[in-house]
Steps between C-alpha positions, in 0.01 A plus 500: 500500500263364784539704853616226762234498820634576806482108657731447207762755583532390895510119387806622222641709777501196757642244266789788408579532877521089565754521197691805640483321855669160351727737244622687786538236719224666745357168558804417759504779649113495545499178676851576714287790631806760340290674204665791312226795546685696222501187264137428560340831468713525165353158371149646584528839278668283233205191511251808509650668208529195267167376595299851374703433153476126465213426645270486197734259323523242765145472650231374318307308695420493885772701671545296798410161328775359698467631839233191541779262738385185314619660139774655675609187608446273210684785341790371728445123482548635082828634507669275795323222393345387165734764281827406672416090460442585099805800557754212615366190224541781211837561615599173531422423141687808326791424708495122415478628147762779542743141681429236291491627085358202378165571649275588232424882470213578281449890546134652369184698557211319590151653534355375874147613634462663793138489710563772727294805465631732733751733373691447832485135418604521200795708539632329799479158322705663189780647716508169692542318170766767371693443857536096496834441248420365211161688363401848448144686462514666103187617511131479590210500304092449534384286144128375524454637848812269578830624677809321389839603558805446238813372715819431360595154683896312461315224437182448298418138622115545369366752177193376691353864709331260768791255520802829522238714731510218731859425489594861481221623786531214703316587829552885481223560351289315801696744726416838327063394426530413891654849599318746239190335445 
């Protein structure tokens, strides 16, 4: 197993504390000017210690890739903006299926390619698929030199992979090439 560098254990740490801040409900505090010493020095050792064990499995490119304020913030834009618009229409459509049963419901696996080449990219775009109602990520795989992802959709409107990728992606995939690459 490949030794994580140093950069890549304070960037682990840092995310780990953000999520302990907003877990803790540290964030209010911060800003009302009240912080808990006790509650932040515990998040620290805790962020520390999980970053010099996971460090390795989560970093694999640049460890501060998204300290850069323009990613950080089209990072943002992504999930307030493009991923809730496709978050909302995707739940829309299960629900009118769920209300109304004589809407057609043609469950299946379609094979859709992807042209992200980031892991990052890739990963983020397969949990945002998995998270919108109505399709989830089965798998990934590289044929040809060609990523494609497997995603069980409730309904298969196209067999076509260009025609479902496009219904299925919609403008996510836009989102995650602008943020990771």
């Amino acid at each position: 197993m490949k030794k994580a560098s140093f950069p890549a254990i304070v960037s682990t740490a840092i995310v780990c504390f953000i999520f302990w801040l907003l877990i803790t409900g540290q964030v209010a505090s911060l800003l009302r000017g009240e912080p808990s010493v006790q509650v932040l020095i515990a998040g620290a050792i805790v962020s520390a210690a999980a970053a010099l064990f996971s460090a390795r499995f989560f970093i694999h490119e640049s460890p501060f890739y998204l300290c850069n304020p323009v990613r950080f913030l089209k990072l943002i834009a992504y999930c307030f903006g493009a991923f809730v618009v496709e978050l909302t229409k995707a739940n829309v459509d299960v629900a009118r299926r769920a209300l109304s049963p004589s809407l057609p419901v043609k469950p299946g696996i379609v094979k859709v390619p992807v042209g992200l080449k980031s892991e990052y990219a890739q990963a983020m775009l397969a949990d945002s698929i998995t998270l919108t109602p109505g399709t989830i990520t089965v798998d990934t795989v590289e044929e040809d030199g060609k990523d494609y992802y497997y995603i069980h959709w409730i309904d298969v409107a196209s067999e076509d992979p260009e025609e479902a990728g496009e219904a299925i992606k919609g403008t996510l995939e836009k989102w995650v090439r602008r943020i990771w690459e």
